[in-house]
matplotlib code that plots the C-alpha trace (Angstrom):
import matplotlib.pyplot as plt

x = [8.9, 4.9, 6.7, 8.6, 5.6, 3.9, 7.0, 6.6, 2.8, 3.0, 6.1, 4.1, 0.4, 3.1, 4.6, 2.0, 0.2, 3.3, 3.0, -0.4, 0.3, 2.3, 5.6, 6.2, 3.6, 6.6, 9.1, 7.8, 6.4, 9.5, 11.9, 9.1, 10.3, 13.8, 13.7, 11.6, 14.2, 17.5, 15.4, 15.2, 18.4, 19.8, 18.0, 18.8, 22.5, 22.6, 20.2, 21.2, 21.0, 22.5, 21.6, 22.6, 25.2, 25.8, 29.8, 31.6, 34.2, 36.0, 36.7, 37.3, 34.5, 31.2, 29.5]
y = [-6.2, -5.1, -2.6, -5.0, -6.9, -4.0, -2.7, -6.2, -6.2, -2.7, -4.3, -6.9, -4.9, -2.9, -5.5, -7.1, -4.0, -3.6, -7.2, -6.4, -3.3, -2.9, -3.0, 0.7, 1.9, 0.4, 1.8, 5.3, 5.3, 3.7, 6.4, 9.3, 8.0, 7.8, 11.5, 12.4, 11.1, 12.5, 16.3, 15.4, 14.2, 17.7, 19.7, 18.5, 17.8, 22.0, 23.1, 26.5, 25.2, 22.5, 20.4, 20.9, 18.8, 18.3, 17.4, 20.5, 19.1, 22.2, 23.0, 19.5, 19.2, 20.3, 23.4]
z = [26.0, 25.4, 23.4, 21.0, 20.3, 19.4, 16.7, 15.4, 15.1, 13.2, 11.4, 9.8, 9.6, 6.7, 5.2, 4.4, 3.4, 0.7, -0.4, -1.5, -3.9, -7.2, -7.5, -8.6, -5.8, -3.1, -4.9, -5.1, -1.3, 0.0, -2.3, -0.5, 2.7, 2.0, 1.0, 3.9, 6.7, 4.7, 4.7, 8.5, 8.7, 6.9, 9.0, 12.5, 11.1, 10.1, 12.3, 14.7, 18.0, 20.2, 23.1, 26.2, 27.6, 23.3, 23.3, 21.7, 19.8, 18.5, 22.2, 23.3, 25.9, 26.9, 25.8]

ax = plt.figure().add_subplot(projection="3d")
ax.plot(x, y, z, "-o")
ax.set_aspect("equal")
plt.show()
């Protein structure tokens, strides 16, 4: 619960940080973050290695 208020605290510190700046300034920073996570996204989607206990499909069960 102490960790919900928290998200929501930093949640609206943010926002109201973004309310505060120009339009294209959002736009840009929130595009920057957008690319950020799908380059994260990419890389742990292609990446090498697996998990342990990671479901294998191609075998039909665990590694």
């Amino acid at each position: 619960m102490l960790f919900l208020v928290g998200a929501l605290l930093v949640l609206g510190v943010v926002l109201g940080a973004v309310a505060h700046v120009p339009v294209p300034v959002s736009v840009v920073a929130g595009l920057a973050i957008a690319l950020w996570l799908a380059l994260f996204a990419a890389r742990e989607r292609f990446s090498g290695h697996r998990r342990a206990g990671h479901l294998d499909h191609d075998r039909g069960g665990l590694r």
